[in-house]
C-alpha positions in Angstrom: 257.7 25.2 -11.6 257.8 23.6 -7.9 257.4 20.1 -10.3 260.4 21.0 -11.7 262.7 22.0 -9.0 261.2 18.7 -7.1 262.7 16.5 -10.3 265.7 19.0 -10.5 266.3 18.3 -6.3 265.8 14.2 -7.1 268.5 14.1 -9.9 271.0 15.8 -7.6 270.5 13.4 -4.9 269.8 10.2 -6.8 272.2 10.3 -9.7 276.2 9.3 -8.8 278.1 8.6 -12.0 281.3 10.8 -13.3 282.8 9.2 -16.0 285.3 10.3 -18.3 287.6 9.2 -21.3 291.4 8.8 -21.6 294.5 5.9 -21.8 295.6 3.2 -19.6 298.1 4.9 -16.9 301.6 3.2 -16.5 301.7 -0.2 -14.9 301.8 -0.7 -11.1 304.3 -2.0 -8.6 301.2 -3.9 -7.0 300.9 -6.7 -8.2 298.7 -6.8 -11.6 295.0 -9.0 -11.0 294.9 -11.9 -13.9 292.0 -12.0 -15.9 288.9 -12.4 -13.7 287.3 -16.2 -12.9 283.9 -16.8 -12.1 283.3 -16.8 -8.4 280.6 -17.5 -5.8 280.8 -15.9 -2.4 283.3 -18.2 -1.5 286.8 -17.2 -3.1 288.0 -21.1 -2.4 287.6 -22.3 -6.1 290.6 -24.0 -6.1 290.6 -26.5 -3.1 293.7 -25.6 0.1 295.2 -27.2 2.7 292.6 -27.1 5.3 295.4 -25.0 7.3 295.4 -22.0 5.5 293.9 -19.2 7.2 290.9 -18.1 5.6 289.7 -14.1 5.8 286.3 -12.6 6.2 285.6 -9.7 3.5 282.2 -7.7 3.5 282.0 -5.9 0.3 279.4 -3.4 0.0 279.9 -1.5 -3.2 276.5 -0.7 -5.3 278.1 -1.0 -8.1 280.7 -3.7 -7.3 280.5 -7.3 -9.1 281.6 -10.7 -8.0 284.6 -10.8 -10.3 285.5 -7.1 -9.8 286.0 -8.1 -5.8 287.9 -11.2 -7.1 290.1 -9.5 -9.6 291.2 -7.2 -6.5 291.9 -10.2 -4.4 294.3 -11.5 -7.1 296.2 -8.3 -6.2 297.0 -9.0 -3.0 300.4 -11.1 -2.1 300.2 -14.2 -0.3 296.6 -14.4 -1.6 295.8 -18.3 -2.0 298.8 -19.2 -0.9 299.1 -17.9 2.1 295.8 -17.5 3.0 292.1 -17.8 1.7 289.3 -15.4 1.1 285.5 -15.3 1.9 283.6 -12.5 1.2 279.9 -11.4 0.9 279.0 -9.4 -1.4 275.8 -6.8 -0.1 273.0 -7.1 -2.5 271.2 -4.2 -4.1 268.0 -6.0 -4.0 266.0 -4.1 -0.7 264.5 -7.8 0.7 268.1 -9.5 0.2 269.9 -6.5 1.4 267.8 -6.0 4.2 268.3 -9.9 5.0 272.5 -9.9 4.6 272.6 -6.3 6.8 270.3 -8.0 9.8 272.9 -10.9 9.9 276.0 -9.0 9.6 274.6 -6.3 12.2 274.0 -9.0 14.6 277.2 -10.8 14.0 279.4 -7.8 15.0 277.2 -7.0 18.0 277.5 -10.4 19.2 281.7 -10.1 19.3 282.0 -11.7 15.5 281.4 -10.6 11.9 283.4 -10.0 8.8 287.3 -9.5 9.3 287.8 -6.5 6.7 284.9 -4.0 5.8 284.5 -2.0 2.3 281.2 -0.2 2.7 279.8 2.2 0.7 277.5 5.4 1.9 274.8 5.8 -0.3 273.6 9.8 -0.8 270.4 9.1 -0.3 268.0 6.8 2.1 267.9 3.7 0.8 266.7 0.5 2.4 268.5 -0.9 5.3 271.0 2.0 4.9 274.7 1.9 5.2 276.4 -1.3 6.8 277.0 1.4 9.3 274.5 4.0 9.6 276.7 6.1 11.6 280.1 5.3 11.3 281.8 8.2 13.8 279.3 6.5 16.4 281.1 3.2 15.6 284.4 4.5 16.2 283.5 5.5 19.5 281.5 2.3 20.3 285.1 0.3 19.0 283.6 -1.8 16.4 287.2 -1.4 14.6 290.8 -1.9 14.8 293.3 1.2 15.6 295.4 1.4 12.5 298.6 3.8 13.2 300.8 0.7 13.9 300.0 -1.1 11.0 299.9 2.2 8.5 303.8 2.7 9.8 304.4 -0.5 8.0 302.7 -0.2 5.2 304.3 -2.0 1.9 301.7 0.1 -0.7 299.7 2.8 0.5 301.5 6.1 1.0 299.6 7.7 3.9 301.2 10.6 2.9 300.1 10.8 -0.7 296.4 10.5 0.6 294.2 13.5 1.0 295.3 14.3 5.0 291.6 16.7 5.1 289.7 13.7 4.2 291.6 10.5 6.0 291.4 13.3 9.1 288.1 12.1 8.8 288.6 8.5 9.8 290.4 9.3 13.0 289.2 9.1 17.1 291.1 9.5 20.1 292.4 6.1 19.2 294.3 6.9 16.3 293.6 6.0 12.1 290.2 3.6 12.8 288.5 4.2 9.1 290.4 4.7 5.9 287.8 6.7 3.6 288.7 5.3 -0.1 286.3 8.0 -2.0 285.0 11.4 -1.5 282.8 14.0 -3.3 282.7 18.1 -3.0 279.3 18.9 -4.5 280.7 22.0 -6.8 278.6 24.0 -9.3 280.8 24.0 -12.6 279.4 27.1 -14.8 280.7 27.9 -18.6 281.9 31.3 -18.5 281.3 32.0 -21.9 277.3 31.2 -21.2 277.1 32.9 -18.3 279.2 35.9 -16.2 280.4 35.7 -12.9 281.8 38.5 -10.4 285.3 38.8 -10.5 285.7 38.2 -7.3 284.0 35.4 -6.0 281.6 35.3 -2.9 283.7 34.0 0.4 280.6 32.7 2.5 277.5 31.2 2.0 275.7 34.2 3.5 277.6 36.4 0.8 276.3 33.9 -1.7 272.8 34.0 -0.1 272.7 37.7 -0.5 274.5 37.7 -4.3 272.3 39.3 -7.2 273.9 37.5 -9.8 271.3 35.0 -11.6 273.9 32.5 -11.7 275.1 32.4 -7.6 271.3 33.0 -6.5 270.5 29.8 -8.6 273.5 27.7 -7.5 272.3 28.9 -3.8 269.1 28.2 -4.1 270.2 24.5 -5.3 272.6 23.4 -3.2 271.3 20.8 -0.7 271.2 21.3 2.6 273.8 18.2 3.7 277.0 19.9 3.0 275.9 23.4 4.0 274.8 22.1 7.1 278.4 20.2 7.4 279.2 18.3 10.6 275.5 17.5 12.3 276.3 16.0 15.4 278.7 15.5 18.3 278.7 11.8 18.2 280.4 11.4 21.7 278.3 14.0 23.7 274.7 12.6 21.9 273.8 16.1 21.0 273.2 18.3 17.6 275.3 21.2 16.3 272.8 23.5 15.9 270.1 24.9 17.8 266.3 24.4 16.4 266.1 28.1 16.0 269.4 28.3 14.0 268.5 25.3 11.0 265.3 27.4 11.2 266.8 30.7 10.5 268.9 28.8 7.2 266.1 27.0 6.4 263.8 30.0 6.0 266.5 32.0 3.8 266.7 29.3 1.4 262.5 29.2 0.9 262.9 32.8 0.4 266.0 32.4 -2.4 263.9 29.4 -3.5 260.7 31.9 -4.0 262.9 33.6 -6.7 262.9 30.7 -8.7 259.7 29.8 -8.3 258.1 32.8 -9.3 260.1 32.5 -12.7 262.3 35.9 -11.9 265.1 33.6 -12.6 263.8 31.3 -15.7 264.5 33.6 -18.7 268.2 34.3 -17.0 269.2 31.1 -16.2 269.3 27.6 -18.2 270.0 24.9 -15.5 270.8 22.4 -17.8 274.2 24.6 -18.8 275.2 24.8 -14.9 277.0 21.0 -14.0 277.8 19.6 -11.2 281.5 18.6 -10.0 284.0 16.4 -8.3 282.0 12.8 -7.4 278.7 14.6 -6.5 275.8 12.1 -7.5 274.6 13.6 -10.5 275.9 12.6 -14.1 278.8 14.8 -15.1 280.4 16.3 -18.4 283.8 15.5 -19.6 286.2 17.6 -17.8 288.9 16.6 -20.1 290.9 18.0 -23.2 287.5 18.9 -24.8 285.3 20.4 -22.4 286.0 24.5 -21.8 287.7 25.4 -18.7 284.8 25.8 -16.4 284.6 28.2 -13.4 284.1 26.4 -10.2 281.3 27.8 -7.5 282.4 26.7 -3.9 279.9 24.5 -2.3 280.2 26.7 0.6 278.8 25.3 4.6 278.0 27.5 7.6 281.5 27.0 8.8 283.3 29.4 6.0 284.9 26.9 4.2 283.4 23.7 1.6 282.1 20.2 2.8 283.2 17.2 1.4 281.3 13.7 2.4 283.0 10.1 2.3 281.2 7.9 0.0 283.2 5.1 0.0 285.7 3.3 3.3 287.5 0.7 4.3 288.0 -0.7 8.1 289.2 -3.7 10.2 286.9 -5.5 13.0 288.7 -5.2 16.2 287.8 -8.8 16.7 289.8 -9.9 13.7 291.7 -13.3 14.5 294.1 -12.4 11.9 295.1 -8.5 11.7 298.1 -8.3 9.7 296.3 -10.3 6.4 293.3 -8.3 7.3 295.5 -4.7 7.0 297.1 -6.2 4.0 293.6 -6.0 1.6 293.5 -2.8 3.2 297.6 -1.9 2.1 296.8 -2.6 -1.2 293.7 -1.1 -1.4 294.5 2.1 -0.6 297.9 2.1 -3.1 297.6 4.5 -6.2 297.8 1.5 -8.5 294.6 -0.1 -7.1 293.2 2.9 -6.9 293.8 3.8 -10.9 293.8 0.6 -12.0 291.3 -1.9 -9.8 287.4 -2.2 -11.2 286.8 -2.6 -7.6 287.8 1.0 -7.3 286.1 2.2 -10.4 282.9 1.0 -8.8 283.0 3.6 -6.0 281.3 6.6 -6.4 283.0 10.4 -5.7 286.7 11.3 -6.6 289.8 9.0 -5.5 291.4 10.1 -2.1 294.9 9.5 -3.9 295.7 13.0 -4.4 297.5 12.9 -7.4 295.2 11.4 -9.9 292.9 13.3 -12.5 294.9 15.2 -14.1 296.0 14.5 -17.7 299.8 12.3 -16.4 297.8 10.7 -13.9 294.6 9.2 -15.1 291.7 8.1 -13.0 289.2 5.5 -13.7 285.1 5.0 -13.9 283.6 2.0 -15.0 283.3 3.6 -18.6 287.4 3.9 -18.7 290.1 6.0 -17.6 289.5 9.9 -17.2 291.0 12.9 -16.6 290.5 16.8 -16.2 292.7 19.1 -18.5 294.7 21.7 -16.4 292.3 24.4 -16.2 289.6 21.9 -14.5 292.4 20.2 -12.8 294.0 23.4 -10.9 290.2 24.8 -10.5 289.6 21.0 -8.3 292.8 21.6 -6.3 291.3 25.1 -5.3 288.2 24.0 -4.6 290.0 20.6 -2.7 291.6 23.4 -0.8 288.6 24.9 0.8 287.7 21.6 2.3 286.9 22.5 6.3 284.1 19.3 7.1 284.7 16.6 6.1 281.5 14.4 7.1 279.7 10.6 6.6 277.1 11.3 5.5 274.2 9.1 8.4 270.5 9.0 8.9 270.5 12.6 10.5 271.1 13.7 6.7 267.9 12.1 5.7 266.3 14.9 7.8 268.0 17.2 6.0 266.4 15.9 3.0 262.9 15.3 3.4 263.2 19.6 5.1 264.1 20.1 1.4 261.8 18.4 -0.6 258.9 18.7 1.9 259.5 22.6 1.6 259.4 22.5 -2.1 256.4 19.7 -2.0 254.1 20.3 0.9 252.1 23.6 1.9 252.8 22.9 5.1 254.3 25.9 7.3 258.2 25.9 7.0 258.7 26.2 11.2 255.9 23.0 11.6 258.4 20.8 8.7 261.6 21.9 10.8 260.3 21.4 14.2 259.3 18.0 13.2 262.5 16.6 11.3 264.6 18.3 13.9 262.7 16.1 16.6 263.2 13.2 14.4 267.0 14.2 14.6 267.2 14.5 18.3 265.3 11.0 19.1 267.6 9.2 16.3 270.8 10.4 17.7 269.6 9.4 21.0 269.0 5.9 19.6 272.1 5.9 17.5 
């Protein structure tokens, strides 16, 4: 059984794909992309007059390919004719990847780097990490460009249309520094039909803790300990949220709940394969659409009262850009709904779009397997759970922690307070680092 819930554990942190099935959405005011040329890191094909100003683009999408970055580009007014494009491209492969992040690290602490950032967060340690492996820290250290002048002249994004909770996010004493471009709210989705629910709900993670319903104890038990957690660390004052004891007390209720499963008292009520996950959390996902029942969403509940939702996917401006308004004008269109439902770019991003209008049926999203959509049940069940967001968090290396307390506790016979005393060390000495 503990084999099991290990592989069980892996497939919710590993896996990010949520696809889905429906039409091509209405054209867009944004300029469409033409059809896609072959392209090398540099976008300068075509040979310009030597006096054109040429951008700096860091792309780091894991599922992102030359031509999808290209076909964005194409999008973008003024785009070689006004100015040029270079761009690199982070590889997936761990030697190359750890080679490009070494020299783009050591360009932007020397003063220089790329112009415009897209970087993805992965959801689980990989190597090298994120570009930035903790991008409130960044902020803070002013690696990026204040934004609220530029966003007040925006031609294509609509601020406004954006999910405020989650672009709250991106935000210091400075004003709009990171724009996140993709999110996910790890919900438990569960087929009422299978399986029955209390009426009423639980409203806290400690009444879902304490719940004798099969179906809340399981999602409980399973639910990682990143978003329950929410907000880890007080970036500006170096210092954790939480006391040792307190992650200790959590952490000891959940190997008690995780007993239960364990010991099989939950195995003949429950069928995990018939409880899904939700709303751009890394697992694969059903259809939500037109075909798939009206599911009952579980709120992925944190210690705060209210759900976490992490970024997985944002955009930003090097304060030492040469050329700022070019630079926010990627970022302009971007951020418009019609990149946003149209752009492969886009579709490569893992989580659920920040435009808060798309999903539903008259306003399609889109994967890399085509355009999706939840039917209106699912849809108004996402806006709920959307409303419930309270932390909104990127997800850094402190996380990782988090993890390993997880799987080491499933894993390892080692006393529960010897695995949190350690990883919670760990925590303290990489924040101090960070």
């Amino acid at each position: 059984m503990k084999r099991r819930v290990a592989l069980f554990l892996s497939l919710l942190l590993f896996c990010a794909v949520f696809t889905g099935c429906g039409g091509q959405p209405q054209s867009s005011s944004v300029p469409e992309s033409s059809p896609a040329r072959e392209s090398s890191s540099s976008l300068s094909a075509t040979p310009e007059p030597a006096q054109l100003p040429v951008l700096s683009l860091c792309v780091d999408v894991a599922g992102a390919e030359s031509r999808d970055v290209r076909s964005f580009l194409e999008r973008v007014p003024g785009f070689e004719r006004d100015f040029r494009v270079e761009y690199d491209l982070l590889s997936n492969d761990p030697a190359e990847r750890e080679a490009q992040l070494t020299r783009v690290r050591t360009e932007i602490m020397a003063g220089k780097g790329p112009d415009v950032f897209i970087s993805y967060i992965p959801p689980v340690e990989i190597p090298g990490g994120a570009l930035f492996h903790y991008p409130e820290k960044a902020m803070l250290n002013r690696v990026f460009l204040p934004l609220d002048d530029y966003i007040a002249k925006a031609q294509y994004m609509k601020m406004d249309e954006l999910l405020p909770v989650v672009m709250e996010a991106g935000k210091s004493e400075e004003g709009q520094m990171l724009l996140p471009l993709s999110f996910n709210l790890a919900t438990f989705l569960v087929d009422t039909s299978q399986y029955s629910l209390p009426e009423e709900l639980p409203a806290s993670w400690e009444e879902m803790s304490a719940s004798e319903n099969p179906v809340l104890s399981f999602t409980t038990i399973m639910q990682t300990y990143s978003p329950l957690f929410g907000q880890l660390a007080d970036f500006e004052a170096e210092e954790l949220k939480y006391a040792e004891e307190e992650m200790l007390e959590v952490v000891q209720r959940k190997v008690e709940l995780q007993k239960k499963l364990d010991s099989g008292e939950l195995t003949d009520k429950i069928n995990a394969d018939a409880i899904v996950r939700g709303y751009g959390e890394g697992v694969i996902y059903p259809k939500l659409d037109d075909s798939a029942p009206v599911y009952t969403a579980i709120p992925p509940y944190n210690l705060q009262g209210g759900a976490t939702a992490s970024v997985t996917t944002f955009a930003a401006i090097n304060r030492n850009t040469q050329n700022p308004d070019t630079a926010f004008l990627l970022l302009d269109v971007l951020l418009s709904k019609q990149t946003q439902q149209n752009a492969n770019l886009y579709a490569s991003m893992d989580g659920m779009p920040t435009h808060m209008d798309l999903g539903q049926s008259g306003d399609k999203a889109r994967s890399l397997d085509g355009f999706w959509y939840m039917n209106d049940g699912n849809y108004q069940n996402y806006l709920e759970m959307r409303d419930k967001i309270n932390v909104v968090k990127f997800r850094t290396p402190l996380d990782d922690c988090l993890d390993r307390i997880q799987f080491r506790s499933v894993q390892e016979d080692t006393p529960i307070e010897k695995i949190v005393h350690e990883e919670y060390t760990t925590m303290q000495m990489m924040l101090a680092e960070s």
